[in-house]
C-alpha positions in Angstrom: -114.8 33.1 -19.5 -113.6 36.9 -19.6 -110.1 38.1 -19.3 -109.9 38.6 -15.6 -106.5 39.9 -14.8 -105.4 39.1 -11.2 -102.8 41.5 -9.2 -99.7 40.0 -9.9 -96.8 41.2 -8.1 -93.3 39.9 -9.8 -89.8 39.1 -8.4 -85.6 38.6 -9.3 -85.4 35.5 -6.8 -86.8 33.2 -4.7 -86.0 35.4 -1.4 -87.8 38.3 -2.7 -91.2 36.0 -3.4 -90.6 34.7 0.5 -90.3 37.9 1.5 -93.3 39.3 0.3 -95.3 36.2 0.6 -94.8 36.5 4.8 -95.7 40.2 4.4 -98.9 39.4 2.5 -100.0 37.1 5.1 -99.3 39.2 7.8 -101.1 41.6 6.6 -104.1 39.6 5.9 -103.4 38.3 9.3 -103.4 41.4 11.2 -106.9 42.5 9.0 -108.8 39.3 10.3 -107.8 40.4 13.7 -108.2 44.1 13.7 -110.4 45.8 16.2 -114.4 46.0 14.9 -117.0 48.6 15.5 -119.9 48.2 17.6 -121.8 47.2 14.5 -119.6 44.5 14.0 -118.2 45.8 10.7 -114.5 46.2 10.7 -112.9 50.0 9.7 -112.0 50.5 6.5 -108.2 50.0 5.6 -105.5 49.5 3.1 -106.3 45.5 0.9 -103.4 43.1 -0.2 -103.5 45.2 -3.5 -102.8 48.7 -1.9 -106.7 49.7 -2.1 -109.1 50.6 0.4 -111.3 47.6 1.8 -114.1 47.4 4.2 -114.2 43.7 5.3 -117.3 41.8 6.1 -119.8 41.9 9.0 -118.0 38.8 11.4 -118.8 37.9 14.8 -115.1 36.5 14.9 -113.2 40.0 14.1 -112.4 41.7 17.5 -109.4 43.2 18.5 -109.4 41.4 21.7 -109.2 37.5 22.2 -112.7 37.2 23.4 -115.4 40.1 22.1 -118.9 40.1 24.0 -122.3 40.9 22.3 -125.0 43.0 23.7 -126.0 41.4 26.5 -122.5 40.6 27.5 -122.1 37.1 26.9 -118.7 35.8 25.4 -118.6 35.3 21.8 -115.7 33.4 19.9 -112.5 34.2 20.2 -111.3 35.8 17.3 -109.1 33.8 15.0 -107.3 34.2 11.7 -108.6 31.5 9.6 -105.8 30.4 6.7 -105.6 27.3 4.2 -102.2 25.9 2.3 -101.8 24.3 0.0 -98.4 21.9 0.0 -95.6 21.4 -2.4 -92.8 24.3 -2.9 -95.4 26.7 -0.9 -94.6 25.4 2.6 -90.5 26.5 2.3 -92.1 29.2 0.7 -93.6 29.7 3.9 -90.4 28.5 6.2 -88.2 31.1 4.5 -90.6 33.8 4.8 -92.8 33.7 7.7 -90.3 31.8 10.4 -88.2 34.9 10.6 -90.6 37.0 11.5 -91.4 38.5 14.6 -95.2 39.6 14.2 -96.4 36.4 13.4 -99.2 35.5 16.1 -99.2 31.9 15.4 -101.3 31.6 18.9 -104.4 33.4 16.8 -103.9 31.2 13.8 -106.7 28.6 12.6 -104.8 26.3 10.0 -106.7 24.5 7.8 -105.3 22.5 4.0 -106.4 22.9 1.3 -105.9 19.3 -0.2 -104.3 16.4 1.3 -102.7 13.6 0.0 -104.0 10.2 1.5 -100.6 8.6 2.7 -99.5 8.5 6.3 -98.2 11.6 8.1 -94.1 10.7 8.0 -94.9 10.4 4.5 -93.2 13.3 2.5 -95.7 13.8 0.2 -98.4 14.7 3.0 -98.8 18.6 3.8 -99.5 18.2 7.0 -96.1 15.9 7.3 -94.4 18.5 5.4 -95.6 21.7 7.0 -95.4 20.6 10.7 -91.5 19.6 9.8 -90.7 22.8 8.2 -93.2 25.2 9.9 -95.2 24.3 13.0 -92.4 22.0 14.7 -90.4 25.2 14.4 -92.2 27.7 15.9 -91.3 29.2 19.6 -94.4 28.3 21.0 -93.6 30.0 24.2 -93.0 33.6 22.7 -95.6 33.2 20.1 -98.6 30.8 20.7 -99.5 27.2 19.1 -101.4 27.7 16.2 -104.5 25.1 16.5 -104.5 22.9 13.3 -106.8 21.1 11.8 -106.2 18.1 9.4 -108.0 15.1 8.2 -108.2 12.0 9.9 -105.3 10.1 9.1 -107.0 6.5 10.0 -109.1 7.0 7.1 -106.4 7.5 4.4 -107.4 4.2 2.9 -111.4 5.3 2.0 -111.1 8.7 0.2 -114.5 9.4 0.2 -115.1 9.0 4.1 -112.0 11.0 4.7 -113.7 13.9 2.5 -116.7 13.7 4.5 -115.3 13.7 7.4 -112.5 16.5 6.7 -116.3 18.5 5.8 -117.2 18.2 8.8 -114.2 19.8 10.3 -114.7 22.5 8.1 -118.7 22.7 9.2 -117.8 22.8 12.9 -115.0 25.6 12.7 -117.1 27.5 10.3 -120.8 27.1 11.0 -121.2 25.5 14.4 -124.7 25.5 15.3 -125.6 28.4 12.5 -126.3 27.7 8.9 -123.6 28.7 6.7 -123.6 27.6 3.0 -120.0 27.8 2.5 -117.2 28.4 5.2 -114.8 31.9 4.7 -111.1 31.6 4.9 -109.2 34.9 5.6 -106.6 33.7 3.2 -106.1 30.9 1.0 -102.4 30.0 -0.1 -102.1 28.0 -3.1 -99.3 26.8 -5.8 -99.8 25.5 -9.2 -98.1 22.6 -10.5 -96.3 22.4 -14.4 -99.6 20.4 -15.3 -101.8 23.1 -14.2 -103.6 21.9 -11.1 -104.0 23.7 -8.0 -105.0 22.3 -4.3 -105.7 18.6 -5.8 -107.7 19.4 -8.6 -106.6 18.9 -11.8 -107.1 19.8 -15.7 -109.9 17.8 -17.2 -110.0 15.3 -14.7 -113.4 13.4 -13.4 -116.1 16.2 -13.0 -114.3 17.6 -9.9 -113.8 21.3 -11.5 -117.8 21.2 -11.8 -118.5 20.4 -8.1 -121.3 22.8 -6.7 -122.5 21.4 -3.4 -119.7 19.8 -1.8 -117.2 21.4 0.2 -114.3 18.8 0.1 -114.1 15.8 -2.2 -112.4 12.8 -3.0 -109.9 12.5 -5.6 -109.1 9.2 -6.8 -106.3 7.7 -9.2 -105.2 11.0 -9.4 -103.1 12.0 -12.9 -100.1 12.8 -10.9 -98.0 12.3 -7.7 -100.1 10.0 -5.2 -103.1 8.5 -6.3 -105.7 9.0 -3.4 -106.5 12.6 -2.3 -109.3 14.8 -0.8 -109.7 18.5 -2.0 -111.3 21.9 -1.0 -113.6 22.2 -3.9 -113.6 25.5 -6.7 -116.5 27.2 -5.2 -114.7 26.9 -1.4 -112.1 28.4 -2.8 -113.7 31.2 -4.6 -115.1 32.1 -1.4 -112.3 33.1 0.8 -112.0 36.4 1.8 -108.4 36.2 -0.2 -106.9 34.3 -2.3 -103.4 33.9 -2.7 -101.0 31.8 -5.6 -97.7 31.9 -5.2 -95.7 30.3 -8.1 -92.0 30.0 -8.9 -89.5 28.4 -11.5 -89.0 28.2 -14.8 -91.0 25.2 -15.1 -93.7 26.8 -14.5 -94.0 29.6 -17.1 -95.9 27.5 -20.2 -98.9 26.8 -17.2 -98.8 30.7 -16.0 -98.5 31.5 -19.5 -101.9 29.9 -20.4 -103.4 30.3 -17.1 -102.5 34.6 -18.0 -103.2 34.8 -22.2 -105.7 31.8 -22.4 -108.2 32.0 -19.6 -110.8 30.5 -21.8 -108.4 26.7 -21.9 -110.5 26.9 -18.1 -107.6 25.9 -16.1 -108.1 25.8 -12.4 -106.2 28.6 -11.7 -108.2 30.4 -14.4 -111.4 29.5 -13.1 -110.5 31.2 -10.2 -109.4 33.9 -10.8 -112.5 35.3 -12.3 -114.8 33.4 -9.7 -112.7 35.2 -7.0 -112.2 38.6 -9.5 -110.9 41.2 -7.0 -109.1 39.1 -4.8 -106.7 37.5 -6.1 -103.0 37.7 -5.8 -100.0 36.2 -7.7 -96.7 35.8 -6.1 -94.0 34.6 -8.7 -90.4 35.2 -9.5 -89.5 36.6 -13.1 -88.3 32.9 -14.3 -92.2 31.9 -13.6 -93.7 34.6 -15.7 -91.1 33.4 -18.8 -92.5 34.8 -22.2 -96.3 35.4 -20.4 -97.2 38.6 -21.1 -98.9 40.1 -18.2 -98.8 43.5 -16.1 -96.8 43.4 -13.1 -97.1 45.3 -9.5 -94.7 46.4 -7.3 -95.8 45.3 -4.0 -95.7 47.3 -1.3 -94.8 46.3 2.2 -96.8 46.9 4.9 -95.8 45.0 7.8 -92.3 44.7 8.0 -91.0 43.0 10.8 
């Protein structure tokens, strides 16, 4: 594996990593739903990193809520597609993005990027978790329901079932009736934990890290936390348009530290970062990057409230 240095964008305090976090998304936000060309392609404009970026050719990236093609006929509405992760990200996400008043939730596809197989009133699910802190909390009247879309929860008790069938959300909000052979996120948010796993795959554990085909898989008798999961898999992941870690605490600097100076231990985190060289962004505060040497960014603001 080669040194592949992700922008990493450094602050005092837990505010300041909120902060910039809820910028970062609206940003990618407001890219996914920027008005496209006739070609299709969208103009070229300022990335997360402060560079110039010309997205993708997307039939879903329209200014408007319903573009037409040629002949006239409606196309799909254009939607900003995110995952999360769960953990310390989601008040992450309450303190940042709830305050906000450019957030167009009513445009937002919400999608996880693992979930842990217990009930929903559980507080280790993310959806449980993120629907108490963030989606039961949103004005809904001023600013649309986001649509979100989880895994079955009647199937908690077969991991493998619940994969597939969390798959074939993903297959039908990313492929439909065309042939895709991975789906696209505009953004994927994800933490990483003191033992170095990120989504719900972990270090060294089963062959999950080495998963080609698959787009989400079981993970069972997990090393940590509850036992029973499902999980985007690494190349998913690698995929998204952007990808986004946003880490914080003390706790976590020996992890950072080798996920930074020893990308060759092949953590998760590492493993991403050069399979999704280019766009990848860290969020942490300065007690995360504790002893790690690493060059830091100032991030720059582009859509404050």
């Amino acid at each position: 594996m080669t040194t592949t240095v992700p922008a990493v964008f450094a602050f005092h305090e837990f505010a300041g990593v909120a902060e910039a976090v809820a910028d970062h998304v609206v940003h990618a936000q407001n890219h996914a739903l920027a008005k496209g060309s006739k070609d299709g392609k969208l103009s070229s404009s300022n990335n997360l990193n402060g560079e110039k970026d010309v997205s993708r050719v997307s039939s879903t990236r329209s200014v408007s809520n319903v573009s037409k093609d040629k002949k006239g006929k409606k196309e799909k509405e254009v939607r900003f597609k995110i995952a999360l992760s769960g953990g310390s990200l989601i008040q992450v996400l309450h303190e940042g993005l709830l305050k906000r008043d450019d957030v167009q939730w009513g445009k937002w596809d919400i999608y996880f990027a693992d979930e842990r197989l217990v009930p929903f009133e559980s507080d280790e699910s993310n959806l449980g978790q993120a629907k108490r802190k963030i989606f039961d909390l949103v004005d809904v009247e001023k600013y649309g329901k986001p649509r979100v879309f989880h895994i079955n929860e009647k199937l908690i008790s077969d991991p493998q079932e619940c994969a597939d069938n969390y798959e074939k959300v993903l297959i039908k909000g990313f492929a439909g009736r065309d042939s895709v052979k991975l789906p696209m996120f505009d953004l994927l948010l994800l933490g990483c934990a003191p033992d170095g796993h990120i989504a719900s795959l972990f270090p060294n554990f089963q062959e999950n890290l080495r998963e080609k085909l698959a787009w989400v898989i079981p993970v069972e008798k997990a090393p940590s936390g509850p036992s029973n999961r499902i999980s985007l898999t690494i190349p998913v992941i690698c995929h998204s348009h952007r990808v986004t870690f946003v880490v914080e605490g003390a706790t976590k600097a020996p992890v950072v530290k080798t996920i930074m100076e020893r990308p060759e231990k092949g953590l998760p985190s590492s493993i991403v970062n050069e399979g999704a060289a280019g766009r990848v962004s860290w969020f942490v505060d300065d007690d995360a990057l504790t002893d790690v040497f690493v060059t830091k960014k100032k991030y720059k603001f582009c859509c404050d409230a």
